[in-house]
Structures are given as C-alpha cells and as structure tokens.
KEKE-592795 format. One record per residue (C-alpha): y negated, z, x; residue number from 1. Coordinates in steps of 0.001 Angstrom, whole numbers. Each point is the difference from the previous one (the first is absolute). Layout:
residues N
> Y,Z,X,NUM
...
END
This chain:
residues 416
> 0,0,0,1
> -3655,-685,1117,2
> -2305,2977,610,3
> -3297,-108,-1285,4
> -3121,1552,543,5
> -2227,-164,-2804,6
> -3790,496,935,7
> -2787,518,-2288,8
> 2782,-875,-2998,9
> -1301,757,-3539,10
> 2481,1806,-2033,11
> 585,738,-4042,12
> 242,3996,-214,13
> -649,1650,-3148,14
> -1396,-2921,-1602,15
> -2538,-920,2619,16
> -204,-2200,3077,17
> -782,2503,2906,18
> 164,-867,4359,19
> 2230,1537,2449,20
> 2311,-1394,2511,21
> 3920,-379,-311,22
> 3138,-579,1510,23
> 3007,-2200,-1189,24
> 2692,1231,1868,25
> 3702,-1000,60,26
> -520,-936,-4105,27
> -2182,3166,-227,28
> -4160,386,-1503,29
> -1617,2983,1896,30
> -3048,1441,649,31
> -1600,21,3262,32
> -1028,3545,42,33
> 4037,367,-502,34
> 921,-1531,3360,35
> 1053,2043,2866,36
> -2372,-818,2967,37
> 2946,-531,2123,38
> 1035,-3018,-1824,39
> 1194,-2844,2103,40
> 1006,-2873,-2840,41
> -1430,-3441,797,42
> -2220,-1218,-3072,43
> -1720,-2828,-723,44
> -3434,380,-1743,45
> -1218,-1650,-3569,46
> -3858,1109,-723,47
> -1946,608,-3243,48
> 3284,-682,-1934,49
> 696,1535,-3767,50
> 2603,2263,-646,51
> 1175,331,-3937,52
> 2860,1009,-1682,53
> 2915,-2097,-1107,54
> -809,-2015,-2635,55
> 2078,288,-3427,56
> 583,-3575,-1860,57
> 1708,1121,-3402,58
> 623,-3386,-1004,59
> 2060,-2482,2233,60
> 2469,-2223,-295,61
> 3183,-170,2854,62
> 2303,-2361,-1977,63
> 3214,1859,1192,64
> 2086,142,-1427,65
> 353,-3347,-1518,66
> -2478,-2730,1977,67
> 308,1098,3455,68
> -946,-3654,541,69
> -3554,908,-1314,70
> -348,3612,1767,71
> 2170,2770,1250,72
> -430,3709,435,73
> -291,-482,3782,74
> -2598,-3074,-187,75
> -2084,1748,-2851,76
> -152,3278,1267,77
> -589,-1593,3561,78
> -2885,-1965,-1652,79
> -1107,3088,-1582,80
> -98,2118,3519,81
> -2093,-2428,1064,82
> -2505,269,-2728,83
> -151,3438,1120,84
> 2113,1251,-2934,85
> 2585,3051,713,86
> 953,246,-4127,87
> 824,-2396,-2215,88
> 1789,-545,-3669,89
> 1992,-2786,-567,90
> -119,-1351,-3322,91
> 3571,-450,-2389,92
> -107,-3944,-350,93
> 3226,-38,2009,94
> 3977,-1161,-285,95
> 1138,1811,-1040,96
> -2635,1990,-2102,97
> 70,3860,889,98
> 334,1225,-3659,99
> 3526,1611,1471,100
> 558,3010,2534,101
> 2230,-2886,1173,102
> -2295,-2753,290,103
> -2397,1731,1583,104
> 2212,1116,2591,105
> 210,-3478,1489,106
> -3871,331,443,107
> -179,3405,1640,108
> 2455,-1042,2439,109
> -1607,-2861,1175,110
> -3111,2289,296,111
> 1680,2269,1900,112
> 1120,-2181,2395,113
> -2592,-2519,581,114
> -3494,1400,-1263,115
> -2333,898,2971,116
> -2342,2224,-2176,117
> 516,2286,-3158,118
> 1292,-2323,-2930,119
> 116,1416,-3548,120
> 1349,-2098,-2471,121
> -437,-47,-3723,122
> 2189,148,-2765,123
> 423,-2998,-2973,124
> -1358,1926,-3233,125
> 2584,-2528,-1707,126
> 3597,-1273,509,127
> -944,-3264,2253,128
> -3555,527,-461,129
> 1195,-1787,-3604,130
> -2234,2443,-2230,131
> 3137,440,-2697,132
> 986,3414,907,133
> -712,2609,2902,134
> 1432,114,3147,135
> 2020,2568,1131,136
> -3420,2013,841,137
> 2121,3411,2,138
> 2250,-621,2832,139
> -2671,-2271,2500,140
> -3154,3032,-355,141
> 736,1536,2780,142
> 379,-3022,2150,143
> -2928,-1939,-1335,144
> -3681,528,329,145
> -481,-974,-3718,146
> 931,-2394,-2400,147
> -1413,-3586,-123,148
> 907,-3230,-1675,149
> -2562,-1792,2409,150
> -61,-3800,-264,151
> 663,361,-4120,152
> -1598,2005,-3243,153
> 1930,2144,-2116,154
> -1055,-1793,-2679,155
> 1226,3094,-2720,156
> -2164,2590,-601,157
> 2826,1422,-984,158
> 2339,-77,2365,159
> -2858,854,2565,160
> -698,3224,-1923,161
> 3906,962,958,162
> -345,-855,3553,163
> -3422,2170,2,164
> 1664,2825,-1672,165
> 3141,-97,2440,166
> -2839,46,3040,167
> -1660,3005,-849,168
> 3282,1622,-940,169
> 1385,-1406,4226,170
> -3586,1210,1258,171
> -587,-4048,865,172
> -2862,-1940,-658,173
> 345,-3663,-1977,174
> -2040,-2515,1987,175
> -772,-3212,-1883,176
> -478,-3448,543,177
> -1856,-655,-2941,178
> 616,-3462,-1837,179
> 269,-1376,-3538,180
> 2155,-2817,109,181
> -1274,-1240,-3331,182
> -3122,-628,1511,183
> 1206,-2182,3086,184
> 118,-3621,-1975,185
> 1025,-1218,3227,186
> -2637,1122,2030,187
> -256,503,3939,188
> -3573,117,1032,189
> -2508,2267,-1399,190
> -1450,-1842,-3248,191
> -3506,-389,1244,192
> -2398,-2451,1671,193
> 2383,-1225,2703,194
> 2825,-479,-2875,195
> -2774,-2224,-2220,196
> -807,-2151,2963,197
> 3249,-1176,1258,198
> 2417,-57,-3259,199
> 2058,2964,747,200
> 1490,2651,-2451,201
> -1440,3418,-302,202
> 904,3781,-464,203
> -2554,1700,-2110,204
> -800,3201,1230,205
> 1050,1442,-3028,206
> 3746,-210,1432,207
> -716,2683,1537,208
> -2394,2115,-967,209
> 1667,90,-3300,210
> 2997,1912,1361,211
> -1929,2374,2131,212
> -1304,1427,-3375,213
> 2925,75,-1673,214
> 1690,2065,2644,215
> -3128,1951,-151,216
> 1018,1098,-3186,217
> 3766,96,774,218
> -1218,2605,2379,219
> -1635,1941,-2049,220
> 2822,341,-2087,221
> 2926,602,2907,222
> -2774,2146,2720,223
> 1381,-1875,2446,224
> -1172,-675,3769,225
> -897,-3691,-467,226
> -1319,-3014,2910,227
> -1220,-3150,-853,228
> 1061,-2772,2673,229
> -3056,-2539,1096,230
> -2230,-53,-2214,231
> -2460,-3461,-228,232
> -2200,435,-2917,233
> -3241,1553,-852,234
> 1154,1199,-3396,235
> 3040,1888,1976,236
> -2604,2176,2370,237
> -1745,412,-3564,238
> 3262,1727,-1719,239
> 1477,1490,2965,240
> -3540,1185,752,241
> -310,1690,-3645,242
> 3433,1170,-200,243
> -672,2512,3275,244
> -2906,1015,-1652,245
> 2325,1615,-2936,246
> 1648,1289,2598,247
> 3379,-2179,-353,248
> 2364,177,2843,249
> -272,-3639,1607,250
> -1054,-1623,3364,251
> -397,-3292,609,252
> 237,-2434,3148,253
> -1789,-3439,541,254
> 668,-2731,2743,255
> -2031,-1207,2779,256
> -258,-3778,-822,257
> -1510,1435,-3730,258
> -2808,1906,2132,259
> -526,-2809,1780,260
> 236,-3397,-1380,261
> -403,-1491,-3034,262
> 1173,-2733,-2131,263
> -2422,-2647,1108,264
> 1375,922,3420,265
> 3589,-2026,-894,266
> 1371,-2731,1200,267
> 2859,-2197,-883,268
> 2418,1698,1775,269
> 3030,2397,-70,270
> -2112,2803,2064,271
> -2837,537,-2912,272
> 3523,724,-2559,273
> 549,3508,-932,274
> 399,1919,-3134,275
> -1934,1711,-1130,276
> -2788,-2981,1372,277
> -3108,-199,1535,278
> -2575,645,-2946,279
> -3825,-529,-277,280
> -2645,1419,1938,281
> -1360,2106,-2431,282
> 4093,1555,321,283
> -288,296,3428,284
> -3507,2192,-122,285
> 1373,2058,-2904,286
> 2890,654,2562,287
> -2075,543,2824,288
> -2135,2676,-2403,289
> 3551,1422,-732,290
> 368,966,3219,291
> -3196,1248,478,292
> -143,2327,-2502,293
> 3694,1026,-188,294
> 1419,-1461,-2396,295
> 2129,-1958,2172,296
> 2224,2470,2087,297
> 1242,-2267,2606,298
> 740,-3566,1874,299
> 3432,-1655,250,300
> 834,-3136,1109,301
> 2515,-853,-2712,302
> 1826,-2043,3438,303
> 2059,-2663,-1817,304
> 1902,-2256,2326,305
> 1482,-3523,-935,306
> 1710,-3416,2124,307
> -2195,-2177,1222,308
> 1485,-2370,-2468,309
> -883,2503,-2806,310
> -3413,-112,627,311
> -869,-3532,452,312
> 155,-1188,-3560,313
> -3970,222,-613,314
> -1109,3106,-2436,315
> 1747,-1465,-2811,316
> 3751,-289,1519,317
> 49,2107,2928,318
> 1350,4091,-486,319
> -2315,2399,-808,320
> -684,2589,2716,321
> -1755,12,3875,322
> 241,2421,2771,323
> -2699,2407,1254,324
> 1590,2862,1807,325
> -1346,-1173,3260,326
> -3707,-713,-938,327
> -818,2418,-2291,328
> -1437,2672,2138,329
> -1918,-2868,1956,330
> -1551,-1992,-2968,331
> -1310,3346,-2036,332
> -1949,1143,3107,333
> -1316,-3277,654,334
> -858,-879,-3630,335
> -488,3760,-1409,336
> -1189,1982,2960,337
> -1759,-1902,2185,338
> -2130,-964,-2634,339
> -680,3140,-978,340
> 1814,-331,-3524,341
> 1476,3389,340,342
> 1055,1967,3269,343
> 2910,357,2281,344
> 917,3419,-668,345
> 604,-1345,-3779,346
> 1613,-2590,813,347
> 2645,2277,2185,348
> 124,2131,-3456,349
> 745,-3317,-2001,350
> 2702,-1094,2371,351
> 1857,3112,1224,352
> -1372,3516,-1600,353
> 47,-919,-3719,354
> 2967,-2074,-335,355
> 1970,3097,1933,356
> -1533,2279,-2347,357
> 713,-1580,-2812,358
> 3825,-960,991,359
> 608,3302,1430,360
> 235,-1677,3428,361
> -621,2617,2285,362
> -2281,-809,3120,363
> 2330,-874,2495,364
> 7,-24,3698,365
> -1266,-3775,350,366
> -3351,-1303,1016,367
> -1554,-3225,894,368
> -2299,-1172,2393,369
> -2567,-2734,-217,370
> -2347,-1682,2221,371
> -2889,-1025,-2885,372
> -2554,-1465,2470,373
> 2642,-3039,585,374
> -164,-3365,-2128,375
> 2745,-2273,-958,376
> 1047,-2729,-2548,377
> 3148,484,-2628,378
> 2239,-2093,1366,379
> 3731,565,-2306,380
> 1709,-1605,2974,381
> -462,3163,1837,382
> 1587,2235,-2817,383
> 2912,2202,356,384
> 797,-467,-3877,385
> 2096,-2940,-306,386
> -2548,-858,-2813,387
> -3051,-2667,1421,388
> -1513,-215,-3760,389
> -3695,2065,69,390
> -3196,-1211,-1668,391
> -1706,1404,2874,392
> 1484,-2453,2337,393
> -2853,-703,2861,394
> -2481,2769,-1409,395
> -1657,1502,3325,396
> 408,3718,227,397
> -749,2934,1973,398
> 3107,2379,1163,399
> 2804,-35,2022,400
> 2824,2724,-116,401
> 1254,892,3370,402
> 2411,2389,-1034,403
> 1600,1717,-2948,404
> 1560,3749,557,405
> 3042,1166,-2106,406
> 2030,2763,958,407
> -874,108,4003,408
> 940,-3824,-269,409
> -2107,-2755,619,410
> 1100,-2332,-3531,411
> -2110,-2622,1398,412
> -2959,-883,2993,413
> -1832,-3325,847,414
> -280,1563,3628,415
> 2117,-1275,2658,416
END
C-alpha cells in the first residue's frame, strides 16, 4: 500500500469542513498529532486535498444475478469505489427476483465474494416484482435493507397497503418507484418541449406524481417508514414537501441528471433514456429548491447499466436506464457547488449522512479523497462500470478521487 501524507487536507468532522494534516498508512486515516515522532514510513505527499466520508448511493443497479453481461457485483461495486462510494443498495430487478430467503441467497453470495465495498441489497415487495401478491417479506427482513419493487409500480393500492402493513410490522421501510402504468401511452421521453419538436411519445408527469400521493395516503393509513425513489417532477417536491409538513413518515431521493439537465438538453440517443426522464426546467428548479429547503433528503445515482447494443436504438428503442456512479460526486460540485447553488458540506449530507440515516447505515470506516482543484472531461471509456451510456458524456468537471478507504483497505486509487 502507498503511504500518504496529507498536508493542509480539508476534512468533514461534525458536519463541517475543518484543516489539519493526516496520514494514510498501510490502509489506515490518522491524525498527525497521532503519529509517533519516531516514525520512519516513506510517504508521498498530496496538498490541499478533501477528505469526506464514504458516500451512500441507496439506489443502484448491479445486474447480478441475472445480466452479468450488463454489470456484476465486482464491476459495479468497483465502479462505485471509484466514485468514492463505500455503501451501496442494489436494487431487486434481478434473476432470479429476491422475493425468497432462497433467491436472495444467490445475491448475497455473490456479494460476499466479489463486492469491494459494503453492498446492501433490497428485497422484491412482490413475487417477481409481478405486483399480484407479496413476496416472502417475512423470511428476507433480516437480510434486506428494505423492500423495493424498483423498475415497476405496484399498481394496487391495495395490495400496497398489505406490503406497508407487513413493513412496519418487520421494522422495514417500503421504498417506491412510483409509476402509473395507465398513464404511460407508450411514452419514453418526458412529454414536454423536446417531445413536441421531434415527434416522440411522452410521460406526463402525472405518472408519477399521482402515485406518490396515493401512497401518501396508504401511509397514513399503515404508519409505515416510506421512500420515494427519483423523483422528476415539480408537483412531487410539492406533495412530498406537504406531506412532511403533517408530519408523515417519508423521505425522498432525486437524481443528478434531474438537478442538472433538462429536457431541451436531449438528444437522439440511448444516453438521454431513463425512467423516470429528464423533465422541464421549471422541474429541475423545483428540484433544485427541494434540496434547498429540505424537502429532498438526498442524491442517488439510480446507476442503471445496459449492452452497448441496448443503448443504441435512439430514445425511442433503446433500454431505459444510464450509469452515474462514477460522476456523480464530480458533476454536483461542478454544477451545484462551484456555482454556489448550495455548499459542499450539504452536498456530503445529501450523498453520505442522510441516506445512512435514513437506511440505518451506520457510518462506516470508509472515506474518500479528492483533489477538487483538478479538471477533466467525462470520458465513459475510462469507466470501471461495464456500462459507457451517461448523458454527461464530455461534460468538463472538477475532481479527481485518488483514493477510497474501506476497512484499512485501499478499494480503489488513481495513484501509481
């Protein structure tokens, strides 16, 4: 392992970025006013970098098992290490589906043997994420993080009122990807401006706001601990925004390319795809003012990787879903904090303190450190993911991880 000596470093501690110097040694983040004077360890010296903790992405997608040809557990959580993540949970859109103690087990031990940071994987709420009846929620709870049927709606109030019910009874939250599929009418971009223009089929926005306030209510009903996945729309920060205020037990997590792009920003191709889409502008400022006052609890990246093939259909054919492990950290600094949209101390509670409050992910023994002074373009050819499919292919950012902590092991460094 390299030993470092890191002078002048900036560092997150209780919630604000303070300077001292530090040590990495042999895997290890110490003080210097911890280091015997006798020392005699060769290091090699990194100025004026940041240290922060871990971040925590509570919405991913490793594709194992099932489409290792898409992602694995050792290329995604790679990918992620890089990123600077040390926690991560892997959404239930899987073969086979973990809605079985047994089918879940084929996850966990591929996690076990080939993840390089913490990996916490969700349970289906229903039998092959089907939404007919509930999964076998009793027997996963204790092996899950919570329960998810990410990638489709339970479309039944009904039966979502059961799986709510069986949550609080487990202690597990229900974390929704909120979609009304009798809205869709065969849309795949956002129906807006960009739609009009070039003859494509929309999603209203009502697709999903509509079942964020009927879980609202559903929650209401069952007191359950309740997480709405990416949200895109302005009427969403508007309900989840009122429903706080009545003191209803939900949190709520958007995406970076919603905070940062918006649907005039498309192009006809595969990397501007993802569901929920890119929406207006006056949806990305109402989720930019979400985050700014609170009402949006954290950032995921919702990291979705497909073929090559997959994505090279145009927005109409190709799959749904891009990957963002990698940039996220680097394009919310650049975009958000550099230009003075909200701080870097919030963004470090949007990416690692909330989401492991919220989960119940305690703060583990990972950090990451950046160089932010250093300038570079996206270039997906470089990514560890075995996805390539990002809408902010070429963007110039700030930031360069040179090392993420786990453990006393170095997960991943760009220094030779």
């Amino acid at each position: 392992m390299m030993n470092l000596f890191l002078k002048n470093a900036k560092i997150f501690k209780d919630g604000m970025i303070v300077t001292s110097d530090f040590f990495v040694i042999d895997g290890i983040l110490a003080s210097a006013d911890t280091m015997p004077k006798d020392s005699c360890f060769d290091f090699s010296v990194c100025e004026n970098c940041y240290i922060l903790p871990g971040f925590c992405d509570v919405h991913v997608h490793f594709r194992e098992p099932g489409f290792s040809y898409k992602e694995t557990i050792k290329s995604g959580s790679l990918a992620a290490a890089r990123g600077g993540y040390t926690a991560v949970c892997t959404m239930p859109n899987l073969m086979p589906v973990p809605d079985t103690a047994e089918n879940l087990k084929a996850q966990l031990d591929m996690i076990e043997r080939d993840a390089v940071i913490n990996v916490y994987p969700y349970g289906a709420i229903t039998r092959m994420q089907a939404g007919i009846e509930l999964s076998d929620m009793d027997a996963m709870s204790d092996k899950v993080i919570a329960f998810s049927d990410d990638g489709k709606g339970v479309q039944s109030a009904e039966l979502m009122l059961e799986a709510m019910k069986k949550a609080k009874a487990l202690g597990k939250m229900i974390v929704a990807h909120c979609e009304d599929n009798s809205l869709l009418r065969g849309g795949y971009i956002h129906d807006g401006e960009y739609a009009k223009l070039n003859g494509h089929a929309g999603i209203c926005s009502e697709s999903e706001w509509g079942p964020i306030a009927r879980d609202i209510e559903l929650v209401k009903k069952s007191g359950c601990a309740y997480h709405v996945c990416h949200i895109s729309t302005k009427e969403s920060v508007d309900i989840i925004r009122k429903a706080k205020a009545e003191g209803v037990d939900i949190t709520c997590e958007t995406a970076p390319h919603y905070l940062l792009m918006n649907d005039m920003d498309l192009g006809e191709n595969g990397r501007f795809k993802m569901n929920p889409p890119i929406r207006s502008e006056e949806d990305r400022l109402a989720l930019i003012e979400g985050i700014l006052d609170g009402t949006i609890d954290m950032i995921a990246t919702d990291h979705a990787p497909h073929s090559a093939e997959e994505k090279s259909k145009g927005l109409k054919a190709s799959n749904m879903g891009v990957v963002g492990i990698e940039t996220s950290f680097q394009v919310l600094y650049t975009y958000l904090v550099k230009t003075g949209v909200i701080t870097l101390e919030k963004l470090v509670r949007l990416m690692s303190v909330n989401p492991r409050m919220r989960f119940g992910i305690s703060a583990d023994a990972g950090y990451t450190v950046w160089r932010l002074d250093t300038e570079a373009d996206i270039d997906p050819e470089s990514f560890l993911s075995m996805g390539r499919s990002t809408p902010f292919e070429g963007w110039k950012v700030c930031g360069e991880n040179i090392m993420t902590l786990l453990d006393g092991q170095v997960v991943y460094s760009s220094l030779s």
